[in-house]
C-alpha positions in Angstrom: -22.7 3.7 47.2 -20.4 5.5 44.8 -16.7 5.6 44.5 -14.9 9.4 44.4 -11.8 10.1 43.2 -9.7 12.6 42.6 -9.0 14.8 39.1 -5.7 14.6 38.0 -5.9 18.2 36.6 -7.9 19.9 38.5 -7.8 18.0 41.9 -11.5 18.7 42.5 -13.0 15.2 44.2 -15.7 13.7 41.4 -18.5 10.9 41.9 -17.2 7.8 40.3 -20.0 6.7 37.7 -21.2 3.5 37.7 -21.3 3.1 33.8 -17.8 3.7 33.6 -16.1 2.5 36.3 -12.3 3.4 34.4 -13.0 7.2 34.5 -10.1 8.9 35.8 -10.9 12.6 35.0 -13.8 14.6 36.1 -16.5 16.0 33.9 -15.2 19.9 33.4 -15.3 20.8 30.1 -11.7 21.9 30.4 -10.3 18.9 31.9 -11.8 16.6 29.0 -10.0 18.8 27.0 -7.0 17.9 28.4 -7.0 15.1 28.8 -7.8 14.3 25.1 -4.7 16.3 24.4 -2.8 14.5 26.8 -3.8 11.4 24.7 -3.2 12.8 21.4 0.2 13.8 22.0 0.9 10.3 23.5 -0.3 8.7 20.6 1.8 11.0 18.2 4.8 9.9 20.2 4.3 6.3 20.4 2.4 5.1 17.5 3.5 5.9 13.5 0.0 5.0 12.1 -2.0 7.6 14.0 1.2 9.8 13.6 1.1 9.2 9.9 -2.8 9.8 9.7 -3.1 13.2 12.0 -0.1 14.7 9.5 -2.3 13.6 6.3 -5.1 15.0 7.8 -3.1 18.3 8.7 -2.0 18.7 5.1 -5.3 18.0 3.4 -7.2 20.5 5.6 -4.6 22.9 4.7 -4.9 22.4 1.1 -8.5 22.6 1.4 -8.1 25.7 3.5 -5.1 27.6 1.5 -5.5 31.6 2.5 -6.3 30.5 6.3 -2.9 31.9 7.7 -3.0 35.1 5.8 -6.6 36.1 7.0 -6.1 34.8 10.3 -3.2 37.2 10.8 -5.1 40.1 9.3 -7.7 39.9 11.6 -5.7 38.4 14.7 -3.0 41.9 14.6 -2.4 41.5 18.8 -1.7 37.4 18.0 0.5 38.4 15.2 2.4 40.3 17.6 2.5 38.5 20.4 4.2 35.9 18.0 7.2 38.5 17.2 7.8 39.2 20.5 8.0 35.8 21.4 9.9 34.6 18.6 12.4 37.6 19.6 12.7 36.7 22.8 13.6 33.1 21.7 16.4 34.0 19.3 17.9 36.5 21.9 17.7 33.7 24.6 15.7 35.1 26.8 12.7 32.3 28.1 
């Protein structure tokens, strides 16, 4: 008979599998998502070596990549704007 639990994210009730009896999360694709960015920012926080390699790996895929901001704001005008009104909105205090 198999275990159910609860998702932490979505709160939907999942069947416990039997090949990985430490599963905490359900299978939806966007709960796996977040719960690997749930991870990654834990690890930023609590562990300089993986801190130390995500940032390298940031800056080399930037170098590699080095007109990716300036195209993606050509062809992302609404996200470009968005951004300005946010930042705005920031600045003048209003959340």
């Amino acid at each position: 008979m198999s275990e159910t639990r609860r998702c932490p994210y979505c709160q939907s009730s999942f069947l416990l599998s039997a090949y990985r009896p430490q599963q905490r999360v359900c299978g939806q694709p966007d709960c796996q998502r977040r719960r690997r960015a749930d991870y990654h920012r834990k690890k930023l926080a609590t562990d300089p070596e993986y801190r130390q390699g995500a940032g390298e790996s940031q800056k080399q895929w930037r170098e590699e990549h080095p007109g990716y901001q300036k195209q993606y704001r050509k062809d992302h005008p609404q996200a470009v704007e968005r951004n300005r009104q946010q930042q705005h909105a920031d600045a003048s205090g209003i959340l």
